[in-house]
C-alpha positions, 0 to 999 in steps of 0.5 A: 762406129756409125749409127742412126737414131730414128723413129721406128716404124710398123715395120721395125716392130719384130725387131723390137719384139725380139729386143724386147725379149733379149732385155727381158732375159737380161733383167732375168724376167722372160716369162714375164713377156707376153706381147707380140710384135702384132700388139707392137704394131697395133697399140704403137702404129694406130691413130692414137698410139699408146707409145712411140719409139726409136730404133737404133741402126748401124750400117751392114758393113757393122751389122751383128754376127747374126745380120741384124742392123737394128740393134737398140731402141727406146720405148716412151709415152707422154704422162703429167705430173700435177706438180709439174706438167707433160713428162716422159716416161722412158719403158724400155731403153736397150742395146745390144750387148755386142754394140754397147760402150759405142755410144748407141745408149747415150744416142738412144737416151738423148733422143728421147730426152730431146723429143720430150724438151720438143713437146715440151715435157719438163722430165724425163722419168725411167725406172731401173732394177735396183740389182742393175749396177751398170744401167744405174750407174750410167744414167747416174753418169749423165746426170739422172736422179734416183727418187728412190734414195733422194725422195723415196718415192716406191713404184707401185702396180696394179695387174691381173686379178689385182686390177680386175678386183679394183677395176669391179669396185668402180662406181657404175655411170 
Protein backbone atom coordinates (compact mmCIF):
# COMPACT_ATOMS: atom_id res chain seq x y z
CA UNK A 1 0.00 0.00 0.00
CA UNK A 2 1.13 3.72 -0.88
CA UNK A 3 1.82 5.88 1.98
CA UNK A 4 3.54 9.32 2.88
CA UNK A 5 5.25 10.28 6.30
CA UNK A 6 5.33 14.15 6.73
CA UNK A 7 5.48 16.61 8.94
CA UNK A 8 2.04 17.40 10.43
CA UNK A 9 0.97 20.76 10.25
CA UNK A 10 -2.01 23.03 12.48
CA UNK A 11 -4.23 21.65 10.26
CA UNK A 12 -3.56 18.02 10.86
CA UNK A 13 -4.07 18.67 14.85
CA UNK A 14 -7.92 17.08 15.10
CA UNK A 15 -6.93 14.24 13.12
CA UNK A 16 -4.23 13.53 15.54
CA UNK A 17 -6.74 14.51 18.44
CA UNK A 18 -9.17 11.79 17.37
CA UNK A 19 -5.70 9.26 17.00
CA UNK A 20 -4.58 10.43 20.15
CA UNK A 21 -7.90 9.04 21.67
CA UNK A 22 -8.14 5.91 19.60
CA UNK A 23 -4.78 5.04 21.14
CA UNK A 24 -5.61 6.00 24.34
CA UNK A 25 -8.94 3.58 24.20
CA UNK A 26 -6.47 0.89 23.18
CA UNK A 27 -4.08 1.33 25.97
CA UNK A 28 -7.52 1.18 27.89
CA UNK A 29 -6.81 4.54 29.50
CA UNK A 30 -9.46 7.00 27.74
CA UNK A 31 -10.32 8.95 30.49
CA UNK A 32 -7.20 9.82 31.16
CA UNK A 33 -7.01 12.20 28.01
CA UNK A 34 -7.80 15.43 28.58
CA UNK A 35 -6.11 17.87 25.82
CA UNK A 36 -7.91 19.18 22.99
CA UNK A 37 -6.90 19.41 19.34
CA UNK A 38 -6.63 23.63 20.32
CA UNK A 39 -3.68 22.95 22.89
CA UNK A 40 -2.27 20.53 20.00
CA UNK A 41 -2.37 23.44 17.70
CA UNK A 42 -1.01 25.93 20.50
CA UNK A 43 1.67 23.90 22.33
CA UNK A 44 2.79 22.04 19.00
CA UNK A 45 2.44 25.25 16.23
CA UNK A 46 3.96 28.17 18.27
CA UNK A 47 7.31 29.63 18.32
CA UNK A 48 8.99 27.32 20.54
CA UNK A 49 6.89 24.13 20.10
CA UNK A 50 6.66 21.85 23.03
CA UNK A 51 6.68 18.68 20.31
CA UNK A 52 6.92 18.14 16.64
CA UNK A 53 4.98 15.31 14.64
CA UNK A 54 4.43 13.36 11.80
CA UNK A 55 1.11 12.13 10.16
CA UNK A 56 1.13 9.23 8.31
CA UNK A 57 -0.95 9.53 4.91
CA UNK A 58 -2.35 7.27 2.35
CA UNK A 59 -3.94 8.03 -0.83
CA UNK A 60 -7.99 8.38 -0.90
CA UNK A 61 -8.19 5.67 -3.46
CA UNK A 62 -6.94 3.79 0.39
CA UNK A 63 -8.73 5.85 2.70
CA UNK A 64 -10.75 4.24 5.84
CA UNK A 65 -14.15 3.19 5.53
CA UNK A 66 -14.76 6.25 7.47
CA UNK A 67 -12.91 8.54 4.68
CA UNK A 68 -10.00 9.27 6.66
CA UNK A 69 -6.47 9.83 4.91
CA UNK A 70 -4.34 10.49 7.78
CA UNK A 71 -4.12 7.67 9.38
CA UNK A 72 -0.86 7.21 11.64
CA UNK A 73 1.47 9.62 13.61
CA UNK A 74 4.26 10.16 15.69
CA UNK A 75 4.70 12.63 18.53
CA UNK A 76 8.28 13.41 19.81
CA UNK A 77 10.31 16.22 21.56
CA UNK A 78 14.05 16.80 22.13
CA UNK A 79 15.32 15.77 25.71
CA UNK A 80 19.62 15.17 27.05
CA UNK A 81 20.89 12.67 28.46
CA UNK A 82 24.34 14.01 30.91
CA UNK A 83 25.59 10.47 30.11
CA UNK A 84 25.21 11.09 26.78
CA UNK A 85 23.84 13.95 24.91
CA UNK A 86 20.46 15.36 22.54
CA UNK A 87 17.92 12.32 22.70
CA UNK A 88 14.17 11.76 21.47
CA UNK A 89 11.99 10.89 23.25
CA UNK A 90 9.14 9.30 21.17
CA UNK A 91 5.22 10.24 23.23
CA UNK A 92 3.16 8.67 20.95
CA UNK A 93 3.58 6.48 17.96
CA UNK A 94 0.20 4.91 16.33
CA UNK A 95 -1.69 3.39 13.50
CA UNK A 96 -4.71 2.76 12.71
CA UNK A 97 -5.78 -0.93 13.37
CA UNK A 98 -7.43 -1.14 9.73
CA UNK A 99 -3.77 0.01 8.16
CA UNK A 100 -1.36 -2.07 10.34
CA UNK A 101 1.00 -4.68 9.21
CA UNK A 102 1.52 -2.26 5.77
CA UNK A 103 4.45 -1.07 6.76
CA UNK A 104 2.94 2.57 8.02
CA UNK A 105 4.81 1.92 11.75
CA UNK A 106 8.15 0.81 10.55
CA UNK A 107 7.76 4.29 8.11
CA UNK A 108 6.57 6.20 11.24
CA UNK A 109 9.39 5.19 13.52
CA UNK A 110 12.21 5.41 11.04
CA UNK A 111 11.16 8.65 10.70
CA UNK A 112 11.78 9.70 13.75
CA UNK A 113 14.59 7.71 14.48
CA UNK A 114 16.18 9.55 11.02
CA UNK A 115 15.08 13.55 12.25
CA UNK A 116 16.78 12.77 15.54
CA UNK A 117 20.22 11.25 13.75
CA UNK A 118 19.75 14.91 11.88
CA UNK A 119 19.72 16.99 15.00
CA UNK A 120 21.93 14.86 16.11
CA UNK A 121 20.50 13.05 18.80
CA UNK A 122 22.43 9.69 20.03
CA UNK A 123 19.00 7.83 20.96
CA UNK A 124 15.72 7.33 20.39
CA UNK A 125 13.84 6.72 23.71
CA UNK A 126 9.70 5.51 23.82
CA UNK A 127 8.01 3.91 26.82
CA UNK A 128 5.66 0.80 26.21
CA UNK A 129 2.96 -0.81 28.70
CA UNK A 130 4.41 -3.73 29.87
CA UNK A 131 0.92 -5.94 29.01
CA UNK A 132 1.26 -4.42 25.12
CA UNK A 133 2.98 -7.78 23.63
CA UNK A 134 2.49 -6.94 20.30
CA UNK A 135 3.91 -2.94 20.10
CA UNK A 136 7.10 -4.81 22.21
CA UNK A 137 7.59 -7.26 20.39
CA UNK A 138 7.89 -5.16 17.05
CA UNK A 139 10.04 -2.64 18.48
CA UNK A 140 12.20 -5.60 19.78
CA UNK A 141 12.14 -6.81 16.13
CA UNK A 142 14.10 -3.48 14.86
CA UNK A 143 16.20 -3.78 17.48
CA UNK A 144 14.99 -1.43 20.78
CA UNK A 145 16.45 -2.13 24.17
CA UNK A 146 13.85 -2.77 27.12
CA UNK A 147 15.73 -0.68 30.00
CA UNK A 148 13.38 -1.99 32.18
CA UNK A 149 15.01 -5.76 31.87
CA UNK A 150 18.35 -4.84 30.96
CA UNK A 151 18.99 -2.05 33.17
CA UNK A 152 16.27 -1.65 35.37
CA UNK A 153 15.67 1.42 34.97
CA UNK A 154 11.62 2.57 36.34
CA UNK A 155 9.80 5.87 34.73
CA UNK A 156 8.64 7.58 37.38
CA UNK A 157 6.06 10.89 37.27
CA UNK A 158 5.02 13.64 39.24
CA UNK A 159 1.18 15.16 38.29
CA UNK A 160 -1.85 16.81 39.78
CA UNK A 161 -1.72 17.46 43.44
CA UNK A 162 1.77 15.59 43.26
CA UNK A 163 3.21 18.26 41.38
CA UNK A 164 1.52 21.26 42.83
CA UNK A 165 2.89 19.98 46.50
CA UNK A 166 6.46 19.65 44.80
CA UNK A 167 6.21 22.80 42.67
CA UNK A 168 4.93 24.88 46.49
CA UNK A 169 8.15 23.43 48.07
CA UNK A 170 10.72 25.09 45.70
CA UNK A 171 13.13 27.76 46.95
CA UNK A 172 11.69 31.59 46.44
CA UNK A 173 14.02 33.93 44.05
Amino acid sequence: MKFNIRTATKEDCKEISRMILELAVYEKMSDQVKISHEELEQDGFCQNPFFECLVAEVPEEHKSTEGITVVGYALYFYTYSTWKGRSVYMEDMYVMPEFRGKGIGKGLLSKVAEVGKKKQCVRLQFSVLDWNTPSRDFYAAKGAQDLTDSEGWHFMRFDGQSLDDLANEAPQD
